[in-house]
C-alpha positions in Angstrom: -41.5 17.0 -32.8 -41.1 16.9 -36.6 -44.0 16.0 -38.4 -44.0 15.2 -42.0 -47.6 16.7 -42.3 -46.7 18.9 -45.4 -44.9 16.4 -47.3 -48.0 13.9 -47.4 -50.1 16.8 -47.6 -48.3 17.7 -51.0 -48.0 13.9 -52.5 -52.1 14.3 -52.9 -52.0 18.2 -54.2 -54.1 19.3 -51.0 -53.7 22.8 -50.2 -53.9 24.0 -46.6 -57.2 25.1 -46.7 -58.4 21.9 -48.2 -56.8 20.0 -45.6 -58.1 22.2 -42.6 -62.0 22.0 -44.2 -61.6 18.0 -44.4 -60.2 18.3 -40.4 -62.8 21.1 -39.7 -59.8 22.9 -37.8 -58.8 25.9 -38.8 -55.9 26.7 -41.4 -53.8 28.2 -39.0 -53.9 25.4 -36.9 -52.8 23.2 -40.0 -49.9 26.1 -40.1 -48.9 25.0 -37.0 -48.9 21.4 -37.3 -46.9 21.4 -41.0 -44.2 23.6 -38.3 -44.2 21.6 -35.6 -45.5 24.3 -33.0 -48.6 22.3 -32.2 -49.0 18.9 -30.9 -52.4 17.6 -31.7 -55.1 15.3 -30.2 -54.7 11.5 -30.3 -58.5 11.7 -32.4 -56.7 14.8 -35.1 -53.7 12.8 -35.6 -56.0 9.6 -36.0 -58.1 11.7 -38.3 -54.4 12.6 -40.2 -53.7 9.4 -40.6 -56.7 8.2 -41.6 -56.6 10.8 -44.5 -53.0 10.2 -45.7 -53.9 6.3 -45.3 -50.4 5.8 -43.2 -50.0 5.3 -39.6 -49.5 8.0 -36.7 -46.2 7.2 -36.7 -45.4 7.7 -40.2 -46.5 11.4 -40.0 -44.9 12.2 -36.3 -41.1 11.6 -35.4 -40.1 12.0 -32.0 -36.7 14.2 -31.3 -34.6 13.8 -28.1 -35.9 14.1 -24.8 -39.7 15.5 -25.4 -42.3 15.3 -22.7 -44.7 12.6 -24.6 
């Protein structure tokens, strides 16, 4: 799964840290979400998209065959 996470994160000059506090998740796991090594909860990617004011959609893209 790609996420685009990072990019959105950038657009509004958060850092990691300032993005993980606002979650209240840890910066590693925002590590692993920017990567694509973690597939959140339906309520964190809610809370994601609630943040970057864009759907779920718009921050997740499904690739190829993935168990969803």
């Amino acid at each position: 799964m790609k996420t685009l996470i990072r990019e959105k994160r950038k657009e509004r000059n958060m850092t990691q840290e300032e993005l993980s506090e606002a979650l209240k998740v840890s910066r590693q796991t925002i590590i692993s979400l920017e990567k694509g090594k973690y597939k959140p909860s339906l309520v964190l990617a809610h809370k994601l998209a609630q943040i970057f004011e864009c759907t779920i959609e718009d921050l997740f893209i499904f690739e190829g065959d993935e168990n969803v």
